[in-house]
N, C-alpha and C positions, 0 to 999 in steps of 0.2 A: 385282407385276403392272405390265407397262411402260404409261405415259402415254402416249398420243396426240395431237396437236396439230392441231386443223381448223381453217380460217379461216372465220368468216361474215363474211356483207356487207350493213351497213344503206346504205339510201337514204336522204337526206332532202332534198324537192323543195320550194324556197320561192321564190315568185312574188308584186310587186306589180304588178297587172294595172292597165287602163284604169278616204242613206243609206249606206255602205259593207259591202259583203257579205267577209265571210271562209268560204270553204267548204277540208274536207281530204277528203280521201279516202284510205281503206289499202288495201294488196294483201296480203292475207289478216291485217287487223288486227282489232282486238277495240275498235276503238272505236268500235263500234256495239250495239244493243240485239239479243236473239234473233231479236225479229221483222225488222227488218232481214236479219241473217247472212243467216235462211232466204230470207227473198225477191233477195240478192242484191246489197243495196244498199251500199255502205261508201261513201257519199257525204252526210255532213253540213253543215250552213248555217248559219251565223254570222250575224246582222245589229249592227251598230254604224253606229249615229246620234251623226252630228258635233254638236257644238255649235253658235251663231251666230257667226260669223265678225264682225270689227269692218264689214266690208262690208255684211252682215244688217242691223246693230243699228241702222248710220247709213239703209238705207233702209227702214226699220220694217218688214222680211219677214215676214208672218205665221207662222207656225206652223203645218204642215199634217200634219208626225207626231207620234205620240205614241207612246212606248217602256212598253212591261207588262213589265219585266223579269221580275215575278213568273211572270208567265202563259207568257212567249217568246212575247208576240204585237205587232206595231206595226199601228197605227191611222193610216192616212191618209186626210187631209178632205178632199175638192174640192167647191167650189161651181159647179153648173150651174144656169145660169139665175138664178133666187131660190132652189134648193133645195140644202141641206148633205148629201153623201152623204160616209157614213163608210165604207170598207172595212177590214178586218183582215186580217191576214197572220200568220201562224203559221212561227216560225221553232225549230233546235231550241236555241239562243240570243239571248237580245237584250239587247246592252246599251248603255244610255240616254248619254245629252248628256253627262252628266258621269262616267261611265266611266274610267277612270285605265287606262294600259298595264299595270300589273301586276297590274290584275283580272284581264285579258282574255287576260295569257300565263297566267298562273297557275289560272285554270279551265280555258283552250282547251288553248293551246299544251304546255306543260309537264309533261302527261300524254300527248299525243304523242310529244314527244321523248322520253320513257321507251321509250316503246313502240316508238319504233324502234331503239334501242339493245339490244333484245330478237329482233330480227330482223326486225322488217316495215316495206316500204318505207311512204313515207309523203311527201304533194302540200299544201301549205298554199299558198294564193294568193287575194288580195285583188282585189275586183270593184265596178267601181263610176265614174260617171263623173267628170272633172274635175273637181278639187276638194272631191272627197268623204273623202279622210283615207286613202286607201291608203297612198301612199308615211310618211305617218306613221303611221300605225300597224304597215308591217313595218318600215319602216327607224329611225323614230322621230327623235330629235334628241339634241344633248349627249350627253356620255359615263361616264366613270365620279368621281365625287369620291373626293376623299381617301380616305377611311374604308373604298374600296372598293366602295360600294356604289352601284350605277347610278341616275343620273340619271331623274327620274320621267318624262322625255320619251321615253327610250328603246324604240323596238321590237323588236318579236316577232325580229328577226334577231338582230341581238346578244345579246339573252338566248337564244335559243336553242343558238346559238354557246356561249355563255359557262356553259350548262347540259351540254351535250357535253361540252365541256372536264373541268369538274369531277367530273360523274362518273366517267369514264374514269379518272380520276385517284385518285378516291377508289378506286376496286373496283383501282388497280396492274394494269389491265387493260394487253396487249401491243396494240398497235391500230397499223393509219395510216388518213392521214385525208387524204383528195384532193380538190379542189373542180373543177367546171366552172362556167361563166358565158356565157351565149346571149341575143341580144336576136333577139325574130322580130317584123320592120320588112316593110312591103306584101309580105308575104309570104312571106319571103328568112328565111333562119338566118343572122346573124352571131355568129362566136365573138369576145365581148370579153377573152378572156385571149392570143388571138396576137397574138405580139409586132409584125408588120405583117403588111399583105395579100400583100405575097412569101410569105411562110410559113405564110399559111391554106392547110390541108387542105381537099379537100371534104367537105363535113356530108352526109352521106346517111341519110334513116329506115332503121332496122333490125326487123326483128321477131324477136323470142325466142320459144324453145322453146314459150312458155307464151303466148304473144301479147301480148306487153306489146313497146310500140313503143318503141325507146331511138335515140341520135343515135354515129353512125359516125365518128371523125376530129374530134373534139371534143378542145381542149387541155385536161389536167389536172394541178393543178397540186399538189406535196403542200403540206401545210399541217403545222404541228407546234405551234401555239398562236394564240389566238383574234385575237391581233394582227394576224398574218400573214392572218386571212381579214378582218377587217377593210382592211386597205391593199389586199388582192386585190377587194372589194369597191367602194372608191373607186376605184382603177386602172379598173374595168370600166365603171362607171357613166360616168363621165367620157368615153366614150366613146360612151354612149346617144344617138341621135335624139331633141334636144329641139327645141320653140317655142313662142312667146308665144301664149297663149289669153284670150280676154276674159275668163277665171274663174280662171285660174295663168298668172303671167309666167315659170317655165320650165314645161311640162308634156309628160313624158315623148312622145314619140310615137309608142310601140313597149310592147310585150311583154318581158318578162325575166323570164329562170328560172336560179338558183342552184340549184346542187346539191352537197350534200355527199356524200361514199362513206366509209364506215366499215365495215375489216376489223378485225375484233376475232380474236385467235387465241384458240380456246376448249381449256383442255385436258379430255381425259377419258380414264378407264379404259379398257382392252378388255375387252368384254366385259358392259359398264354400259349 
C-alpha cells in the first residue's frame, strides 16, 4: 500500500507584554477542562508574583500580596482609612516570590509546546506593568553552561525554543521551521526582521476562512536550529521602542509578538 505525505502546521505565538500575569490561549486545544471546552473558553491565567527588588527592601515596602500557591488564590491588603481590607483573586495558577523559571516552564509552558507540535495553535504572552518580571520571565537571562544544561535565569523562550528543537529531533521528524517578529508601537505594526524600511512590505490584518485574524507581508525567516532564533531574537529586539521609566532604566515601549510556524510532514497509509 503506497504512503502518502501531508504537511501540518503548528503555530506558536509568544509575547512579553506591558504582580505578573501569564495567560495562553489554544485554537481548538485541550488545555483546558470540559467545562471550559463546552462553554467556549480556551483562555487560561497564570499569576506570578515578583520578589522584592533591592529597590523594596532599601525602602522598607510593605507587603500587600500574598501567594496560596496551594489554593491558586493571591490575597491583596489595602488599608483605607484605619480599616485592613483583604481581597482574593482566584487564578487558575499561582506561583509565589520564590518561584524558579523551571517550575513555571515546566507545569505551564512545556505541556503547551507539546500540544502544539500535535497540531493546535497556541498564544503565551506576559501582562503586567513596569517592572513586574515579564521580560524576565519570557526572555529570562544567561545561557546555557557547560554540561548543557540551562542557566536557572533562563525564560520561557529559550526553553521553549530549545524543547521544539529536541523533540523534532528525537521523533527524526521531516519539519521546517519559520519565525516572524512584530513590535505594535502607538498603534502602527513594525516588522523587526526587514532588513530596512526600503524593503518593508505593507502589514495588512487578514481574516481566514475560519476567523482567526493573521498579518499580510510579514518577513519570515527559516530557522534550522535554536541558535539561529536566538540571534534572530537579539537582531529584532535591538530594534524595539525603549525609555527610561522611574521603575526600569530601559523599558520596553511597545508590544512584541514572536512567532514560530512548524510544518511537520506526516506520512500515512491510503486508506488509514
Amino acid at each position: 500500500m503506497e504512503n502518502t505525505k501531508s504537511y501540518q502546521q503548528r503555530r506558536v505565538s509568544l509575547m512579553p507584554f506591558s504582580p505578573t500575569q501569564m495567560l495562553w490561549s489554544a485554537e481548538n486545544g485541550s488545555g483546558c477542562n470540559k467545562d471550559d471546552k463546552d462553554k467556549g473558553v480556551n483562555v487560561q491565567v497564570i499569576l506570578r508574583c515578583r520578589p522584592f527588588s533591592e529597590d523594596d527592601v532599601r525602602a522598607k515596602t510593605p507587603a500587600v500580596v500574598a501567594c496560596n500557591e496551594d489554593k491558586q488564590e493571591v490575597i491583596v491588603t489595602q488599608n483605607m482609612g484605619n480599616k485592613q481590607i483583604d481581597k482574593t483573586f482566584s487564578f487558575d495558577k499561582v506561583f509565589g516570590p520564590s518561584s524558579r523559571q523551571k517550575d513555571l516552564y515546566d507545569q505551564v509552558v512545556g505541556p503547551i509546546v507539546r500540544e502544539a507540535l500535535e497540531g493546535y495553535n497556541w498564544t503565551i504572552f506576559a501582562y503586567g506593568q513596569t517592572g513586574t518580571g515579564k521580560t524576565y520571565t519570557m526572555e529570562g537571562e544567561g545561557g546555557k553552561a557547560k554540561n548543557g544544561e540551562f542557566h536557572e535565569d533562563v525564560g520561557v523562550i529559550p526553553r521553549a525554543v530549545e524543547q521544539l528543537f529536541d523533540t523534532l529531533e528525537a521523533q527524526n521528524a521531516e519539519y521546517s521551521m519559520k519565525v516572524t517578529y512584530i513590535e505594535l508601537y502607538n498603534e502602527e505594526i513594525t516588522d523587526l526582521l526587514a532588513l530596512d524600511d526600503k524593503s518593508k512590505k505593507p502589514i495588512t490584518l487578514m481574516e481566514d476562512g475560519k476567523g482567526a485574524v493573521f498579518m499580510r507581508g510579514l518577513e519570515e525567516e527559516l530557522v534550522r536550529s535554536a541558535d539561529e532564533i536566538y540571534h534572530i531574537l537579539q537582531k529584532g529586539s535591538a530594534r524595539k521602542h525603549t525609555a527610561e521609566t522611574l521603575i526600569n532604566t530601559q523599558s520596553n515601549r511597545s508590544h512584541s509578538l514572536f512567532t514560530i510556524i512548524i510544518q511537520i510532514k506526516e506520512h500515512a497509509s491510503d486508506g488509514v
